[in-house]
N, C-alpha and C positions, 0 to 999 in steps of 0.2 A: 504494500500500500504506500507506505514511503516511496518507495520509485516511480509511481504512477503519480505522486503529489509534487512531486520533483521536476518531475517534466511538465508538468503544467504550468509550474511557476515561471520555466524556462520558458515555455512556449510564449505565455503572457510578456513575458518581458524581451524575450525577442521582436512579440508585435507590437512592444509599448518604444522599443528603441527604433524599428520602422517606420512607425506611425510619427515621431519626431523627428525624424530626418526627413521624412517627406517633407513634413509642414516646413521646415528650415530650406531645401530646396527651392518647392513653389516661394516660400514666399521672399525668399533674398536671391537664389540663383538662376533658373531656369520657369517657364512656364508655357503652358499648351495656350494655341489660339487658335480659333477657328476664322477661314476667310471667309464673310459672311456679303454677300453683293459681286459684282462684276467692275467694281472700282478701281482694282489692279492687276484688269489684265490688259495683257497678257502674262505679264509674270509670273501670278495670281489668282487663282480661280475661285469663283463662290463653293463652298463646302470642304476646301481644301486644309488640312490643318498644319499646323504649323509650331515650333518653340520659338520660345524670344528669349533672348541673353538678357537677364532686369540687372546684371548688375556692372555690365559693362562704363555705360557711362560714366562710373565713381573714378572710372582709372583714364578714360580720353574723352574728348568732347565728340559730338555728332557730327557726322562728316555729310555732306553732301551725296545723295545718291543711296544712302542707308534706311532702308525700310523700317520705319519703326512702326510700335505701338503704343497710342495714347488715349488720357479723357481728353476730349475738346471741354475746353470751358462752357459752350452756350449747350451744350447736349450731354444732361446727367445719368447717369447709371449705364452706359454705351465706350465699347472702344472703337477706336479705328483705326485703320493702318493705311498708313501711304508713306508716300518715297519724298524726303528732304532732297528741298532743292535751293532754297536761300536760305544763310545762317546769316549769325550775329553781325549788321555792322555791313551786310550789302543792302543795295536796291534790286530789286527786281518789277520786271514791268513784264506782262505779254500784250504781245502782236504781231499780225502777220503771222497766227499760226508758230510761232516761237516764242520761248521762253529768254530772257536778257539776265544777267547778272550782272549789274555796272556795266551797261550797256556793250556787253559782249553774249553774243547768243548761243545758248547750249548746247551742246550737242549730245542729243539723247535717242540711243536707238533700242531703247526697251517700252519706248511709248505707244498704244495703239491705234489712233491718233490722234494729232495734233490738237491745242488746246484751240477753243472759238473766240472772238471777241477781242477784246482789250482789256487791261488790268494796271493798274501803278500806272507812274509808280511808285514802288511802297517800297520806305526803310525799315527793314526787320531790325528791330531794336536788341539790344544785349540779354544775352539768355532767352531768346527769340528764335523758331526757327519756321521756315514757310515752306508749307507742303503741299505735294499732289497726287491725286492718282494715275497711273501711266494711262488708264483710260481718262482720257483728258474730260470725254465729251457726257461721262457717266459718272462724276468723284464729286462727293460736298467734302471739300477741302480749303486750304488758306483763303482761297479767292472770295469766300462765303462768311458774313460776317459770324454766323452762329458758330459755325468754328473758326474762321480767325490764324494767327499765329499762332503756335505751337507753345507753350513757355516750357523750358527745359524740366522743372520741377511735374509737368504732367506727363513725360514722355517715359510712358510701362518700360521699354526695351525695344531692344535689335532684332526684327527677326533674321534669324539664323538657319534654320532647317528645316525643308518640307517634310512631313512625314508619313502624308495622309492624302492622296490614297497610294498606296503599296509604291505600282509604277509611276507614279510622279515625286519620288524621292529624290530629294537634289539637297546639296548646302547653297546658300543664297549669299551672293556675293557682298 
């Protein structure tokens, strides 16, 4: 009877040391997301799932071209993802179907097309950054006041790896 009380207690405290590390994971290192819309693709696809590195940012700032995930400020209890395209301290302006950063124009060949309209231009302010979806003509993104600019302190993480579904496994540049 003692060996059978034995192993229980092990077992319990194996799945109480589990169940802590998970939660320390999720909540400081790594985390699952699901692509929910057609906002980034091609990239990107609706149902697709995906981890995000949450704790990358502590150690380099956001780099231009890096898929994150955030809350927007005007839309609560939602995230979203799109791809950084003006940081701290540029202008950006569209037209003509291009994007400008200090009036030099991007070159982006992960977009599905081009964006519509005209925009800026607008200074992304410090700890600021201004995002899109590579579906240009389908993203409520920076351009939208409800979401707006990005502020560094709401931005979840990097996405990092496709994982979901099977054959669309990729790391994400």
């Amino acid at each position: 009877m003692a060996g059978g009380k034995s192993q229980l207690i092990e077992l319990l405290e194996q799945i109480l040391i589990a169940g802590v590390l998970a939660f320390l994971i999720i909540t400081f290192v790594v985390q699952s997301f699901r692509v929910d819309g057609p906002s980034m693709e091609p990239t990107l696809h609706d149902g697709q799932r995906l981890f995000v590195n949450k704790f990358i940012y502590r150690f380099k700032a956001p780099r231009r071209g890096d898929i994150i995930v955030f809350n927007p400020k005007g839309v609560s209890g939602t995230r979203f993802i799109k791809r950084i395209i003006g940081l701290p301290g540029e202008t950006v302006e569209i037209h003509g179907g291009k994007i400008f950063i200090d009036s030099n124009a991007l070159d982006e060949e992960y977009i599905k097309s081009p964006a519509q309209g005209t925009y800026g231009p607008y200074h992304v302010d410090e700890d600021e950054y201004f995002v899109l979806g590579d579906n240009r003509t389908n993203s409520s993104d920076s351009r939208f006041p409800y979401v707006g600019m990005v502020e560094k302190n709401f931005i979840a993480g990097k996405a990092f790896w496709v994982y979901w579904p099977l054959n669309k496994i990729r790391i994400l540049a």
